[in-house]
C-alpha positions as CSV (number, residue, x, y, z in Angstrom):
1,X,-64.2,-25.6,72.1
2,X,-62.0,-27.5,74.5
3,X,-58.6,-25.6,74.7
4,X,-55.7,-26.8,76.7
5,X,-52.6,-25.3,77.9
6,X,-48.8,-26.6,77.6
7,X,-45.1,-25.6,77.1
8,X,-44.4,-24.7,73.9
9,X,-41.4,-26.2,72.1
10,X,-39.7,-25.1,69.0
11,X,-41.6,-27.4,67.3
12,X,-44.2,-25.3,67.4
13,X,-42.6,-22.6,65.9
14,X,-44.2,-22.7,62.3
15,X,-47.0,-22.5,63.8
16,X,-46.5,-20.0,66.3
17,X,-45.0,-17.5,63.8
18,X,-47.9,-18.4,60.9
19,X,-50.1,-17.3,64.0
20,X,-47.9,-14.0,65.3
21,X,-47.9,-12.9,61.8
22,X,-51.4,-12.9,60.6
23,X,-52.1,-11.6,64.3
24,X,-50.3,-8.4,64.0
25,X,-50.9,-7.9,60.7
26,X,-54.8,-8.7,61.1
27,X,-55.2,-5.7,63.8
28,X,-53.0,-3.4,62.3
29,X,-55.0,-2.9,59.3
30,X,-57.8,-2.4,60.2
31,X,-56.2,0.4,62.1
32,X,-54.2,1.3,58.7
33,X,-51.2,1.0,60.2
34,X,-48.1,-2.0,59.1
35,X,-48.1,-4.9,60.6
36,X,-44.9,-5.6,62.8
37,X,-42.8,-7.7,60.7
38,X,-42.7,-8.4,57.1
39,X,-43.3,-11.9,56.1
40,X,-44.4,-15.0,58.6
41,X,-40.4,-16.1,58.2
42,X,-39.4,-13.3,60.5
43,X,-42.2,-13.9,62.9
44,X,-41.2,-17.5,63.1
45,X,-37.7,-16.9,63.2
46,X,-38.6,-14.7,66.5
47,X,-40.9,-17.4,67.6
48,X,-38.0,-20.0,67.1
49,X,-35.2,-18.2,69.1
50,X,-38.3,-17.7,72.0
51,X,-39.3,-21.3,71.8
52,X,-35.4,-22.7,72.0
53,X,-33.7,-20.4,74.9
54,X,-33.4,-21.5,78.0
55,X,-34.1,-18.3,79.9
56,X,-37.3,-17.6,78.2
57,X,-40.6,-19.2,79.6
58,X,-43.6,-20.1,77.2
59,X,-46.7,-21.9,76.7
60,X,-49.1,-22.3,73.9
61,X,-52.9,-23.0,73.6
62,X,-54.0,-25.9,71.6
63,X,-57.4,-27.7,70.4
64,X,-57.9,-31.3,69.4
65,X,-54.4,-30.8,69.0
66,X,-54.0,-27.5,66.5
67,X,-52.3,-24.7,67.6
68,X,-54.1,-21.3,68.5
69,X,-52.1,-19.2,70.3
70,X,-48.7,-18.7,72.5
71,X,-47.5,-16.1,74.8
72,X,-43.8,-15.9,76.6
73,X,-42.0,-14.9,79.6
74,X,-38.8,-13.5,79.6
75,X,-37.5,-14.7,82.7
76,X,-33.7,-12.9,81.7
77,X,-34.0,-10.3,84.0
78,X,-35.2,-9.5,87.4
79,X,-38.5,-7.8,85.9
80,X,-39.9,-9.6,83.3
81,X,-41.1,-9.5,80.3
82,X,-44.5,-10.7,78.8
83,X,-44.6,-11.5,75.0
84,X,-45.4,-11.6,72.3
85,X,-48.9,-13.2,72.9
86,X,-50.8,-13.6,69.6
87,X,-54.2,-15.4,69.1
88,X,-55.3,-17.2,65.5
89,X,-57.5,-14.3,64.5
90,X,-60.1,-17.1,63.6
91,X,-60.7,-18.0,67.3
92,X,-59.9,-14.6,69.0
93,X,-62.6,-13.3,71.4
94,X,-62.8,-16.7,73.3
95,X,-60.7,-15.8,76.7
96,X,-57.9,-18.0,75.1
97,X,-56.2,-14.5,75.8
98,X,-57.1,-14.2,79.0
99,X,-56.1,-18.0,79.7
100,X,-52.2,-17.1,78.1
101,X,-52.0,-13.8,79.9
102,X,-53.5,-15.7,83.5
103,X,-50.6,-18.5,82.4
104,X,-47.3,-16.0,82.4
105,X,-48.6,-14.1,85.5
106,X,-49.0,-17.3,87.2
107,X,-45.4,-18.1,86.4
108,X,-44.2,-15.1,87.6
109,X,-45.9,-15.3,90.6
110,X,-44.5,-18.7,91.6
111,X,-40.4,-17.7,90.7
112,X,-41.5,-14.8,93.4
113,X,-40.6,-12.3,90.2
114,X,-41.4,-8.1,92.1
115,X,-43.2,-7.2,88.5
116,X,-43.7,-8.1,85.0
117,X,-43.9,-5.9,81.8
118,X,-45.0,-5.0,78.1
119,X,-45.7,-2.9,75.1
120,X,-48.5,-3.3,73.0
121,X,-49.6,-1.6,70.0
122,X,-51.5,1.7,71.3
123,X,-54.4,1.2,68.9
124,X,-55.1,-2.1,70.2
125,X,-57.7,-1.1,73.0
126,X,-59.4,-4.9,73.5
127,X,-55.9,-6.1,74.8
128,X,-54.8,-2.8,76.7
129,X,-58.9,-3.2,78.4
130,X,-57.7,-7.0,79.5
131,X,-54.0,-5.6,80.6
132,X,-55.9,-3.0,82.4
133,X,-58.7,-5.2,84.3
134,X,-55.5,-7.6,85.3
135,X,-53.9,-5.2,86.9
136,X,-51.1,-3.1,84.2
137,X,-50.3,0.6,84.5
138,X,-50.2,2.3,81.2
139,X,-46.4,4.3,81.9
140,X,-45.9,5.8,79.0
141,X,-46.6,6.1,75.0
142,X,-43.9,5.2,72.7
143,X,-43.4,5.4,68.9
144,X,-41.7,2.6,66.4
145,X,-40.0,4.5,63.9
146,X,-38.2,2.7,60.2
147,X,-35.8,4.4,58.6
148,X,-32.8,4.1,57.1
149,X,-29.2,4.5,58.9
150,X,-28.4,8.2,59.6
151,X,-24.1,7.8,60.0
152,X,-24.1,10.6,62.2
153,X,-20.9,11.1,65.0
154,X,-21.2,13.1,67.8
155,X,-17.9,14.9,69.0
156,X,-16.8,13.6,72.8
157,X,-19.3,10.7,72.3
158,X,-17.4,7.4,70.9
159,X,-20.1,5.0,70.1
160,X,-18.4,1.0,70.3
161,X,-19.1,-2.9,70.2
162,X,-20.0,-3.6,74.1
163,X,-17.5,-6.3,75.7
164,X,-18.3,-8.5,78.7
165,X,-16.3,-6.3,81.4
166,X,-19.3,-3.4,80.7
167,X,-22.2,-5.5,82.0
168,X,-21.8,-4.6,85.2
169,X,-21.7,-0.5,84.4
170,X,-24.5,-0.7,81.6
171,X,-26.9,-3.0,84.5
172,X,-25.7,-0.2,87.1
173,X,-26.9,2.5,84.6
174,X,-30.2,0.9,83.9
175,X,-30.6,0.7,87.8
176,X,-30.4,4.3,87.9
177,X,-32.9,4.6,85.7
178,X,-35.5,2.0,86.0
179,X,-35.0,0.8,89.3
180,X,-34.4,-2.8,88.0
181,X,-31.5,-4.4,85.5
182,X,-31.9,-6.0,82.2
183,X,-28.6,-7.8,82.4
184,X,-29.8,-11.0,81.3
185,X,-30.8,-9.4,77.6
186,X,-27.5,-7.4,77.6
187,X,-25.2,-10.6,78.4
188,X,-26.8,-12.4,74.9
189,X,-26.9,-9.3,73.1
190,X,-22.8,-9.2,73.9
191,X,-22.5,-12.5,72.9
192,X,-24.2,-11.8,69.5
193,X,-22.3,-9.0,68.6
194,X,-25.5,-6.6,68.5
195,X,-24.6,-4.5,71.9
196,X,-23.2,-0.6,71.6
197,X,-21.8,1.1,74.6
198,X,-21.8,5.2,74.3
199,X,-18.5,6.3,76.4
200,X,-18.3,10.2,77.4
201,X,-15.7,11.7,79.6
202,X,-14.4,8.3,79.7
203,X,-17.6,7.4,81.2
204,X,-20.5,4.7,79.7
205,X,-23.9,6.7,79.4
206,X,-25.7,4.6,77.4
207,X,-26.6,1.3,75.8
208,X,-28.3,-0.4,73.4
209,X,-29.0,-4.5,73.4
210,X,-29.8,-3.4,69.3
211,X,-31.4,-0.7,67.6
212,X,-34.5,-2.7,66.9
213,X,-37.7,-3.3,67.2
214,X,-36.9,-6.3,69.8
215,X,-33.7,-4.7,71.2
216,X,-33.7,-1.8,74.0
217,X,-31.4,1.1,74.5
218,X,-30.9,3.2,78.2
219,X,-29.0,6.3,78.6
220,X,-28.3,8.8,81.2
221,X,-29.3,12.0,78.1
222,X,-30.8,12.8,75.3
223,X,-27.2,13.1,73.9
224,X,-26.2,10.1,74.5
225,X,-29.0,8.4,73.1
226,X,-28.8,10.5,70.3
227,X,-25.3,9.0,70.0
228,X,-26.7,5.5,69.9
229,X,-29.1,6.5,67.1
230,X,-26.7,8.1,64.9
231,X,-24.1,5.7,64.8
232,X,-26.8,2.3,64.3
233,X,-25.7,0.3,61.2
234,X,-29.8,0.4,61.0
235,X,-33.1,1.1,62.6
236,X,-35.2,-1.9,62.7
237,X,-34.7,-4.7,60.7
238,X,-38.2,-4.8,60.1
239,X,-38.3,-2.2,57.3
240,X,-41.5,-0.8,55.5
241,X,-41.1,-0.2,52.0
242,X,-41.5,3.3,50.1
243,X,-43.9,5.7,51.7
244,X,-44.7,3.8,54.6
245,X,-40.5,3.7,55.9
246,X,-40.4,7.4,55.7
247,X,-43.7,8.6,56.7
248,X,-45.0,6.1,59.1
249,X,-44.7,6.0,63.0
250,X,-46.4,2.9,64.7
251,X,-47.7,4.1,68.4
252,X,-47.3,1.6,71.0
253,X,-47.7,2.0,75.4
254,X,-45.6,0.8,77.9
255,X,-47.2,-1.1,80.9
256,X,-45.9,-2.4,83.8
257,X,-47.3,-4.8,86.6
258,X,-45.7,-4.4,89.9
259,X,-46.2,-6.7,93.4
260,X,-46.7,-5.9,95.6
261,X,-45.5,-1.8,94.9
262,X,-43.9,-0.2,92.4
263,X,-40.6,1.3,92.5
264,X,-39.8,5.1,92.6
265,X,-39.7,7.0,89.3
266,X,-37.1,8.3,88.3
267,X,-38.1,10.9,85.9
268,X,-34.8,12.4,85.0
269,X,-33.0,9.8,82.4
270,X,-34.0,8.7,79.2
271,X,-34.7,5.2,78.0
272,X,-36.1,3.5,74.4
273,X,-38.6,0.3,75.2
């Protein structure tokens, strides 16, 4: 099979999202876990808001002019991020992978970007063995929860909309942290209304872009982050029904590519994503 290589458009994103959804939901059963979102809409609205912004680099994998796969580059951010890459689950096992995955880290190479990064699905070894071989570091194991809004307020921990004058202090406290920014996530989370700032002692000690499953959240403690979670209008938009929303917690890892070195941990802050 003859596959070629070219930017996507938003075009493409019906099927791109046909293709992310029956992806995800193809491996995670036969893991018994849910798949990541609920209907092939919501993967294709994802794959639509990808496909159309201008900060966000992608390419897809065609044959004889069909569609079998994409993968993106979030190009936001001084680190950036890989993903989602999905492959039609009737021609997976063909390097197409390989070809997407050797596709973003070419692109990051050439915009001279110091490291890339991504979470997978921790039960997905095939992909975490190719991440591995091109060159990822597993960092650490993290857990998608669904649930429904908790309403908790913490005393001394005012939880508000974020505004455009806390960039600079949320990117400064995600420095601290990470060693890098994700300011380019956090200025179009402000503008869509879906940014919290935490304020203590007259202070900012956390953020969240959105509490969901495509959003992240940084904070300087466990309290503050705490803070963030209790006062979400919801956790994930991509709810499980019945059991599954109460019971169930998807593991996922955390990788990161760095080049040429990585930066220093810092091991004393707390971050979600």
């Amino acid at each position: 099979m003859s596959v070629i290589l070219r930017p996507g458009t938003p075009e493409d994103a019906e099927a791109c999202g046909g293709i992310c959804f029956e992806a995800f939901k193809s491996i995670a059963a036969e893991h018994n876990f849910p798949g990541a979102f609920p209907s092939a809409e919501v993967a294709t609205g994802l794959m639509m808001r990808a496909l159309a912004h201008p900060g966000i680099y992608s390419v897809v994998a065609e044959s004889d002019g069909k569609v079998l796969g994409s993968n993106f580059l979030d190009e936001r951010n001084p680190i950036a991020g890989i993903g989602p890459i999905t492959i039609d689950p009737a021609v997976q096992n063909q390097t197409i992978g390989r070809q997407l995955m050797f596709d973003v880290l070419e692109r990051g190479a050439q915009r001279g970007v110091p490291g890339v990064r991504l979470v997978q699905s921790a039960y997905n070894n095939r992909s975490l063995c190719l991440y591995t071989k091109l060159g990822f570091e597993t960092r650490e194991l993290l857990s998608r929860l669904n649930g429904d809004p908790l309403g908790i307020r913490f005393v001394g921990y005012e939880v508000r909309p974020a505004v455009k004058a806390d960039i600079s202090v949320c990117n400064a406290l995600c420095q601290r942290v990470h060693g890098h920014h994700r300011g380019g996530e956090l200025d179009d989370a402000v503008d869509q209304g879906s940014a919290r700032v935490v304020e203590h002692l007259g202070e900012i000690t956390a953020y969240a872009t959105d509490l969901s499953f495509t959003g992240h959240a940084v904070a300087e403690s466990n309290q503050s982050l705490k803070a963030l979670i209790g006062a979400a209008s919801g956790v994930s938009p991509r709810r499980l029904s019945g059991a599954d929303a109460q019971r169930r917690a998807v593991p996922l890892v955390s990788a990161t590519r760095i080049a040429p070195r990585a930066p220093d941990d810092v091991d004393d802050h707390r971050s979600l994503q």
